[in-house]
TIVEX-247087 format. One line per 8 residues: their letters; for each residue y, x, z of N, C-alpha, C. Coordinates in steps of 0.001 Angstrom, whole numbers, plus 500000, padded with zeros to 6 digits. Last residue first. Layout:
<recs>
a) Y X Z Y X Z Y X Z ~ ...
</recs>
This chain:
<recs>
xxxxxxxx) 643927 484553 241773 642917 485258 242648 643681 484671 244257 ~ 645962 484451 239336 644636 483202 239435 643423 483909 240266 ~ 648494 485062 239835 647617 485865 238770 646184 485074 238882 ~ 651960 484279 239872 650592 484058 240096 649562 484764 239095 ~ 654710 484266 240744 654113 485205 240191 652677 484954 240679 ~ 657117 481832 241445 656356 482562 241859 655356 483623 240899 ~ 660662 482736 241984 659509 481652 241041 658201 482552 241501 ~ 662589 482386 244647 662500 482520 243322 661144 481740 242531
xxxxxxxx) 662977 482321 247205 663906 481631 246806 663794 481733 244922 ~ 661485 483516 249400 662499 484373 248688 663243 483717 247723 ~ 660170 481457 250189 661252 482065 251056 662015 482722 250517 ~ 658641 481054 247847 659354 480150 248316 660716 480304 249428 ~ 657168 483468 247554 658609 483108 246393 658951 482054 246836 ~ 655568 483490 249662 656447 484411 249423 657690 484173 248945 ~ 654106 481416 249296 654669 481374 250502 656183 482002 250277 ~ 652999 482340 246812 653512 481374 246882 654257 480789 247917
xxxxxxxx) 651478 484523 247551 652380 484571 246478 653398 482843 246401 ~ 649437 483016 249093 650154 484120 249563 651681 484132 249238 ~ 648084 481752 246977 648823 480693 248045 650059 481728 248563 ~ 647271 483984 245223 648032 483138 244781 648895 482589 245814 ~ 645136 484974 247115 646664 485922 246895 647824 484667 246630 ~ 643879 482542 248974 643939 483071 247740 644944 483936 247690 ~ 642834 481118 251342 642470 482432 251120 642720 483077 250190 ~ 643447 478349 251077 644426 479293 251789 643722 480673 251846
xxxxxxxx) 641457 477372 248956 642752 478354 248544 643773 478430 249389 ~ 639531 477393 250929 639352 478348 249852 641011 478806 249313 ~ 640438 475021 252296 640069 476305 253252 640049 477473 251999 ~ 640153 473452 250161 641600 473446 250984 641331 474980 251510 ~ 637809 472757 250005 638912 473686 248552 639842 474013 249516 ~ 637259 471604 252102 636421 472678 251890 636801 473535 250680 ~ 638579 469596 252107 638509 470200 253148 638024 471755 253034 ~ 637706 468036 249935 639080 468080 250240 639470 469677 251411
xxxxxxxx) 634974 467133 250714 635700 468306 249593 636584 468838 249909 ~ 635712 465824 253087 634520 466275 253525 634892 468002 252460 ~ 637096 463638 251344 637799 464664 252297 636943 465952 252871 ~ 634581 462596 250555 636006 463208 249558 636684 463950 250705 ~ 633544 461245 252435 632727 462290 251668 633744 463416 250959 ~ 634918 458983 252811 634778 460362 253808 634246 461671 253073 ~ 635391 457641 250864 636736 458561 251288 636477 459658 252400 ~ 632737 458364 248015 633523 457021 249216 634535 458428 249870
xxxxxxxx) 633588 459160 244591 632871 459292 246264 633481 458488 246925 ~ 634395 458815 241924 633183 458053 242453 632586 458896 243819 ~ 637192 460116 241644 636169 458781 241069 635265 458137 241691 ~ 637084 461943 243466 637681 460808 243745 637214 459562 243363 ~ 636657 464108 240652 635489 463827 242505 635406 462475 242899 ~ 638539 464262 239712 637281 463699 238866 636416 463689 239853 ~ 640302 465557 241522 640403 464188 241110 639316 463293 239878 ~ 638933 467830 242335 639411 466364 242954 639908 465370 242074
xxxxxxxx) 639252 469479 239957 637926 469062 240125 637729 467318 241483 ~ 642082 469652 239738 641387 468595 238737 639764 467844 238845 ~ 642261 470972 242273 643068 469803 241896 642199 468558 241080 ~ 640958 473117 241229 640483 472727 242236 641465 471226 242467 ~ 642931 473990 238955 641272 473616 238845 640327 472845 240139 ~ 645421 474350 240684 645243 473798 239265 643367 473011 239325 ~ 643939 476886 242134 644607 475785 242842 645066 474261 241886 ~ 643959 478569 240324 642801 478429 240657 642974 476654 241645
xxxxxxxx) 646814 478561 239051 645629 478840 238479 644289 477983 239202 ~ 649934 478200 240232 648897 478841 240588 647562 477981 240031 ~ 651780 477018 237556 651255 476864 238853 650393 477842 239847 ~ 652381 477144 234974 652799 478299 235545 652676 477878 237373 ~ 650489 475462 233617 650376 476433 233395 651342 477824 234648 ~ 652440 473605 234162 651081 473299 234754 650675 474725 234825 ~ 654267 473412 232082 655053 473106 233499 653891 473325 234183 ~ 653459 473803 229915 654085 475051 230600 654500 475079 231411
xxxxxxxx) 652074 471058 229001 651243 472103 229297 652019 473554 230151 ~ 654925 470378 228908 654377 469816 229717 653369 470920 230214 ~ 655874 471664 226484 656552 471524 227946 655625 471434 228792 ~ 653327 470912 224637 653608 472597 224912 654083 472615 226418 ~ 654133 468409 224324 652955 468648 225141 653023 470561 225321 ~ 656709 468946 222761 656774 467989 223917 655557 468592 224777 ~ 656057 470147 221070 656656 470494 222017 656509 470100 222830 ~ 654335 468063 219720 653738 469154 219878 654932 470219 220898
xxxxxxxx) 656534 465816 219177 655086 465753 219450 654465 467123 220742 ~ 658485 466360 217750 658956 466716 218608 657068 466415 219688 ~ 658153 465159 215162 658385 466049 214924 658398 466680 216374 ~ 657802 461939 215562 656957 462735 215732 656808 464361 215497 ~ 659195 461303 219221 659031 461522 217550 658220 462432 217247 ~ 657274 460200 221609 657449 461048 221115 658231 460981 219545 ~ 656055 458546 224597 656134 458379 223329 656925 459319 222664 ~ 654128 459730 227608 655136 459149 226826 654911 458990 225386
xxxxxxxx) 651584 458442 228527 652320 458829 229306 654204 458549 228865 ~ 649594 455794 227538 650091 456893 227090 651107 457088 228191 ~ 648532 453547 229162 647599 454918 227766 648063 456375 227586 ~ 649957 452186 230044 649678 453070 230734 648865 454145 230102 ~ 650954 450093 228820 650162 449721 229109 649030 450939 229890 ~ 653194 450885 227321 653472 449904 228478 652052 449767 229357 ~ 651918 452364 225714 652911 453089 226734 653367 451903 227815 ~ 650993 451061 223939 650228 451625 224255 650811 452629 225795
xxxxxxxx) 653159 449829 223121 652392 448960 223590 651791 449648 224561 ~ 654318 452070 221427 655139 451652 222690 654059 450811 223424 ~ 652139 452551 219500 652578 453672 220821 653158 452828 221489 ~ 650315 449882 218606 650992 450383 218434 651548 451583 219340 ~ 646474 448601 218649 647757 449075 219370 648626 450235 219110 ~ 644156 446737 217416 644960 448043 217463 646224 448040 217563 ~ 641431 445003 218102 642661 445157 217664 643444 446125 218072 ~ 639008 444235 219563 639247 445122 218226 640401 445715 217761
xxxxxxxx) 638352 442233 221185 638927 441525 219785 639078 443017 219004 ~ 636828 443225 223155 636386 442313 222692 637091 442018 221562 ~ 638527 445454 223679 636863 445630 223727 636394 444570 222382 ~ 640737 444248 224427 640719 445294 223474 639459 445558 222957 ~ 639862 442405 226521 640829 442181 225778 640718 443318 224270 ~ 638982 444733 228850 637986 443906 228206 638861 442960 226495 ~ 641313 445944 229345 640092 446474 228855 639587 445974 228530 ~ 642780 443478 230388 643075 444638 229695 642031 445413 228974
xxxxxxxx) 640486 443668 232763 640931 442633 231883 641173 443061 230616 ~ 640157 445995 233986 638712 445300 233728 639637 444406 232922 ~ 642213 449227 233390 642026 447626 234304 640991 446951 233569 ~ 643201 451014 231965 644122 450019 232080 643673 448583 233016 ~ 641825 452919 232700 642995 453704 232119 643870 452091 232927 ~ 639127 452465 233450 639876 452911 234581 641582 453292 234365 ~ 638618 450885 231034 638973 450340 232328 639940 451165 233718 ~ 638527 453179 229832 639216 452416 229255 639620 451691 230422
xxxxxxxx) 635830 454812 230344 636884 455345 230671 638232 454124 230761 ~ 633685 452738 230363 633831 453350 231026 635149 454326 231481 ~ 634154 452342 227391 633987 451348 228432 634318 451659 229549 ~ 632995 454579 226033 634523 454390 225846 634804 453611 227372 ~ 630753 455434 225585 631344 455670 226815 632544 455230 227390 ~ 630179 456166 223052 630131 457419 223695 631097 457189 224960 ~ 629679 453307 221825 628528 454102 222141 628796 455441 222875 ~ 631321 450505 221932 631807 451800 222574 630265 452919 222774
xxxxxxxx) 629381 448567 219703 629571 449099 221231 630160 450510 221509 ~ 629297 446923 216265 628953 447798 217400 629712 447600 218458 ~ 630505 445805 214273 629237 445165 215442 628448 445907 216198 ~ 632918 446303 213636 631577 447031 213060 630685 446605 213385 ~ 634505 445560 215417 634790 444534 214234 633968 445555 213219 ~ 633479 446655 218189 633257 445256 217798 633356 444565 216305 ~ 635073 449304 217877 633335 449303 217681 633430 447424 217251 ~ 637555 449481 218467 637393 448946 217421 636173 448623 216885
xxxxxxxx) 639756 450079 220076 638528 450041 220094 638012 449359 219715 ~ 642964 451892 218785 642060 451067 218689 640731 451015 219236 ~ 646257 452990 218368 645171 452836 219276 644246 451854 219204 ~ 648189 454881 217002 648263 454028 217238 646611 454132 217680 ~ 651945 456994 216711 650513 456726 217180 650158 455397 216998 ~ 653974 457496 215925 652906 457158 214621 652023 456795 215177 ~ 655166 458473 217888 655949 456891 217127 655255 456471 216691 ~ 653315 460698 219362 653871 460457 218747 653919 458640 218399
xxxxxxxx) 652078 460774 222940 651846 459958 221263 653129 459798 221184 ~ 649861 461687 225465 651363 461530 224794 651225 461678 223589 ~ 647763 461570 227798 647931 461507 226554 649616 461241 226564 ~ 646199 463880 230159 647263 463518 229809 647531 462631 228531 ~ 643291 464409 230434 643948 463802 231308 645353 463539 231210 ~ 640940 462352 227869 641864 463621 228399 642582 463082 229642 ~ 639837 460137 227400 638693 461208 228067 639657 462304 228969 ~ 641282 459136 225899 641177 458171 226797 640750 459434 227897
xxxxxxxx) 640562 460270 223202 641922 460852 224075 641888 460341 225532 ~ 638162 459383 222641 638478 460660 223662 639843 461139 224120 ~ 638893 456559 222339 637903 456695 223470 638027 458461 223846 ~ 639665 457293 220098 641073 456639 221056 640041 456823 222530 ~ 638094 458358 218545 638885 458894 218453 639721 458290 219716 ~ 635807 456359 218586 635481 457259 219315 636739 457960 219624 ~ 638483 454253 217311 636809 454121 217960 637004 455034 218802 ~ 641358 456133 216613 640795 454682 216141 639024 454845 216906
xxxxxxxx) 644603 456827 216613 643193 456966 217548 642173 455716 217640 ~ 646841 457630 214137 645658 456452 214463 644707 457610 215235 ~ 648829 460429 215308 648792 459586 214411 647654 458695 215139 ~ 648889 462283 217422 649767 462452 216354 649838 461238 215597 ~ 648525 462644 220652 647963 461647 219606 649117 461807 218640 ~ 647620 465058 222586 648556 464987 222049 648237 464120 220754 ~ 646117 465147 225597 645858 464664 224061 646996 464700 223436 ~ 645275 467451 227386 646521 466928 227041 646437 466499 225547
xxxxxxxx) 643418 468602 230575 643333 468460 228762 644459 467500 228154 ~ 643047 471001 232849 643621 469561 232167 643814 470115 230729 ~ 639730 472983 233499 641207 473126 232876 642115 471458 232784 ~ 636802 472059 233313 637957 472769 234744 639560 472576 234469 ~ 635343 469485 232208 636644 470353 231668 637207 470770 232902 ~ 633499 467742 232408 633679 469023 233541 634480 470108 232908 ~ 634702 465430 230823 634218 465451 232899 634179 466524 232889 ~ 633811 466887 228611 635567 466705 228744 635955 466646 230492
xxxxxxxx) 631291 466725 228694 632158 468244 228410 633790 467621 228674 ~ 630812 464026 228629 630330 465121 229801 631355 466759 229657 ~ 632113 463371 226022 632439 462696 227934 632200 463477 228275 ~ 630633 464770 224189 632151 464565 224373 632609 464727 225342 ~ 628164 463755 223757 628224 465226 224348 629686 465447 224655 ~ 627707 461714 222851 628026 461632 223807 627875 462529 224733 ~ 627751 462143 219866 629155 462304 220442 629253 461986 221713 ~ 624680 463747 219848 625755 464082 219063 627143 463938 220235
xxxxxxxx) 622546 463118 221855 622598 464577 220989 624222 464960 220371 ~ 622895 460215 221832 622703 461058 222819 623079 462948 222458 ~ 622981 459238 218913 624133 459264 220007 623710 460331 221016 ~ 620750 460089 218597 621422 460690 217523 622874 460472 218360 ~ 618560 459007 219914 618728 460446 220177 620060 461051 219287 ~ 619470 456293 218838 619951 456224 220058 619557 458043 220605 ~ 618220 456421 216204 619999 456143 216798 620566 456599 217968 ~ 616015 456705 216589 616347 457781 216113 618012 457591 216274
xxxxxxxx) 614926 454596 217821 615039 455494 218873 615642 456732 218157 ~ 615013 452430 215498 616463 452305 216702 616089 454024 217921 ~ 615373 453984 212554 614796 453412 213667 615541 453363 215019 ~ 617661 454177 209761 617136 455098 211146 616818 453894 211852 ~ 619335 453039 207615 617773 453019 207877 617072 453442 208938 ~ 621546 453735 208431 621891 452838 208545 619942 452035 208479 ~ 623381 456354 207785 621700 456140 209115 621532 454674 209107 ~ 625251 455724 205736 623698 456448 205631 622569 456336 206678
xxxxxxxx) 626796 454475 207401 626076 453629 206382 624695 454399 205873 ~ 627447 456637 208372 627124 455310 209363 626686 455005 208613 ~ 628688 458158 206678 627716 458679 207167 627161 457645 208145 ~ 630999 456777 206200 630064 456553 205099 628706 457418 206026 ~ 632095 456508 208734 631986 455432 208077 631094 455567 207007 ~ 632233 458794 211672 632638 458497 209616 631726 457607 209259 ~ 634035 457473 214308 633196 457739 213494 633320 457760 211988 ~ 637217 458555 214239 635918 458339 215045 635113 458422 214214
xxxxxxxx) 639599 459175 213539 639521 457635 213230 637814 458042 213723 ~ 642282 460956 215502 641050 460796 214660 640971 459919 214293 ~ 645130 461446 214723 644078 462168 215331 643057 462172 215798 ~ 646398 461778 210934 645192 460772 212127 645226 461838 213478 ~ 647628 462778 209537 648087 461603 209794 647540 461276 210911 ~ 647938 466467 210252 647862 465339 209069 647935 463700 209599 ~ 645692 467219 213141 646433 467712 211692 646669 466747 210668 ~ 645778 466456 216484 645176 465988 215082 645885 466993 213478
xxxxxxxx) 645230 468174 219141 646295 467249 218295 645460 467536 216883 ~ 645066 468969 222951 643992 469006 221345 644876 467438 220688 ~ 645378 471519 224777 646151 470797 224313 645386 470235 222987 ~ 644377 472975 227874 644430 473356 226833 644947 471324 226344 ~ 645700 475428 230458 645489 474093 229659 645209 474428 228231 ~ 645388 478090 231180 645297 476764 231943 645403 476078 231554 ~ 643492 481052 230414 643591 479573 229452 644111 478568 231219 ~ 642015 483055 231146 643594 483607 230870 644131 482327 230109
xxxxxxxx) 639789 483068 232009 641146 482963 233169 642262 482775 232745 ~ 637266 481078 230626 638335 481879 230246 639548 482077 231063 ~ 635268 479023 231186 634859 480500 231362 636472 482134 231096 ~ 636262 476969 230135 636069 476995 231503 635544 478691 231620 ~ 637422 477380 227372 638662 477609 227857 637869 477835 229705 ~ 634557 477443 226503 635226 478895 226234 636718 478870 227484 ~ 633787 474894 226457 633452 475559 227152 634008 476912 227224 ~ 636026 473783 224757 636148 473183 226271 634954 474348 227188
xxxxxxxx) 634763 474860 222387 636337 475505 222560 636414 474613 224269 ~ 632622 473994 221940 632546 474927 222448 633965 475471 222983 ~ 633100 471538 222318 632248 471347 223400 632305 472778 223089 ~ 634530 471325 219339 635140 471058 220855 634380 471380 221638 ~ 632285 472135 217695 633762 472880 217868 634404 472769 219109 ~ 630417 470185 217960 630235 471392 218101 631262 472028 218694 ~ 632442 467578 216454 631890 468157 218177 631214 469260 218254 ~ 633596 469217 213983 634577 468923 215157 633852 468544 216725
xxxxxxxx) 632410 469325 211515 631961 470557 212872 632204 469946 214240 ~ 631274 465608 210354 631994 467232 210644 631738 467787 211101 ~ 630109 463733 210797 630183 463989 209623 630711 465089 209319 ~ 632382 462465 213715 630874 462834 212886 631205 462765 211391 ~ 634878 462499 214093 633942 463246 214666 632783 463747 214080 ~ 637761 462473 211783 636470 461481 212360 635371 462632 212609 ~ 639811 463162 210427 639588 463942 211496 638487 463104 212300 ~ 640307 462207 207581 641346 461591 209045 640653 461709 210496
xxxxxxxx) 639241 463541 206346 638248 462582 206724 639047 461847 207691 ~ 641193 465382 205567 640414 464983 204310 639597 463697 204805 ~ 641876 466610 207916 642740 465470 207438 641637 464938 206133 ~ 640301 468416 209835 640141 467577 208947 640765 466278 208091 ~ 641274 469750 211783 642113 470102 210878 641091 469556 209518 ~ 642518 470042 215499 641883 468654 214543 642213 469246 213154 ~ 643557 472124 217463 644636 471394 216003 642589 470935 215195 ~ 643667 473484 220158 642773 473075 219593 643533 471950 218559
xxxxxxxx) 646055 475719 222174 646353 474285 221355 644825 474356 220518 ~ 645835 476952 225535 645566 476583 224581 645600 475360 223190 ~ 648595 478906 227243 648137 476991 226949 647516 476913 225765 ~ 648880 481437 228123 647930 480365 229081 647956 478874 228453 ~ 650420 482097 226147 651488 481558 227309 650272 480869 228205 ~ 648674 480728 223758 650043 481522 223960 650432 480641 225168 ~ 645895 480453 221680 646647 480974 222809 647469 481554 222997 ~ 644303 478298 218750 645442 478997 219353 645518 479522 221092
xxxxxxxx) 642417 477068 216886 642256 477093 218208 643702 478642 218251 ~ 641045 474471 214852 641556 476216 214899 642561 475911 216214 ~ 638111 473225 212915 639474 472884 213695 640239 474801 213567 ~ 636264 473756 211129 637088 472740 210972 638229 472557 212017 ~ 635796 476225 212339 635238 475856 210626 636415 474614 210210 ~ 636013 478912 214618 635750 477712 214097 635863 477103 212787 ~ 635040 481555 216833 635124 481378 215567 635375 480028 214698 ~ 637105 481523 220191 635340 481026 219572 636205 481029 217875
xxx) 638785 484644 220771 638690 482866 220771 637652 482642 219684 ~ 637321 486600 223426 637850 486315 222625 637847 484952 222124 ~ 638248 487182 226942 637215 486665 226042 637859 486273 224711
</recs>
């Protein structure tokens, strides 16, 4: 399948790891007011329909990798009736979460710079983050007098815990990378020249797994969330049986006895 056409970002494949590059520096890459959700919800739907994509990788261009909402376009709805707000969230960035939840593929934030509101709430969304030195981290709706509107709440806790979470919620305040690394946000910390390798590695350590066995992984562990433990195994049970039917597993028996690497084709 070829790669979706885009306006404001730009979308790469090499090696099965897609990179999606944020390429609004002019707005420090803030969601609204741009292509950038369109863009993503189509580049997350292109990579689930696409065999030849196991990860994909999404990094900011220029200082930010995002700062969330745009600020002067906030001030413009700033007359909108409250049901025209609330179709305008619904419609717009809380199309994010749901497309990122049924991202088949792992998604690997690579935070180049400030993840500020919505921006720190979607790396939150991915399943890997790693941040550059520059990174830094904010939920910041409160010192706008707003609310995590696309969900943040929801992810944040499960990153760092109901306290912790609530702490950040409530005062606003923005977190440096190492903080943000003690505190489990981030996986690792990075210079920042070494950023985008870094998540390449990573993405190439995943990427050369068996494929289908990858996706059925990820779909467990966004399962896990919210089923009780019988029900989950009940899954568990029923991927399990699927990919001992795969060439892949086959292929994988194989190069284990034979002592080499395996050769997977995602069947």
């Amino acid at each position: 399948m070829p790669l979706p056409r885009l306006k404001d970002s730009a979308l790469e494949l090499r090696d099965r790891v897609a990179v999606l590059t944020l390429k609004r520096d002019d707005v420090r890459n803030t969601l609204s007011g741009t292509e950038l959700i369109p863009e993503l919800l189509t580049t997350l739907e292109w990579c689930n329909q696409t065999d030849d994509v196991a990860v994909l990788i999404i990094i900011g261009e220029g200082k930010a990798f995002s700062a969330g909402g745009n600020l002067k376009a906030m001030r413009e709805r700033s007359g909108a009736s409250v049901q025209e707000v609330d179709k305008y969230y619904r419609g717009g960035i809380q199309r994010i979460p749901k497309a990122l939840q049924n991202a088949e593929i792992p998604v690997i934030a690579a935070v180049n710079g400030p993840a500020i509101g919505a921006g720190f709430d979607m790396a939150n969304m991915c399943d890997i983050r790693i941040g550059s030195t520059n990174a830094q981290f904010g939920e910041t709706f409160v010192n706008l007098g707003l609310i995590p509107g696309d969900g943040g709440a929801w992810f944040l806790q499960r990153l760092v815990g109901y306290q912790r979470a609530a702490e950040l919620t409530f005062t606003g305040r923005v977190i440096k990378a190492e903080e943000a690394l003690q505190l489990g946000i981030l996986l690792e910390v990075t210079a920042p020249d070494a950023l985008l390798a870094r998540a390449r590695e990573i993405a190439a350590s995943i990427a050369a797994k068996p494929p289908l066995a990858v996706r059925y992984a990820k779909r467990l562990l966004k399962l896990a969330q919210q089923q009780a433990l019988s029900e989950h195994l009940d899954i568990c049970a029923s991927y399990q049986a699927m990919c001992h039917k795969t060439d892949d597993h086959q292929e994988a028996l194989t190069a284990f006895f034979e002592k080499r690497r395996g050769k997977f084709k995602g069947s």
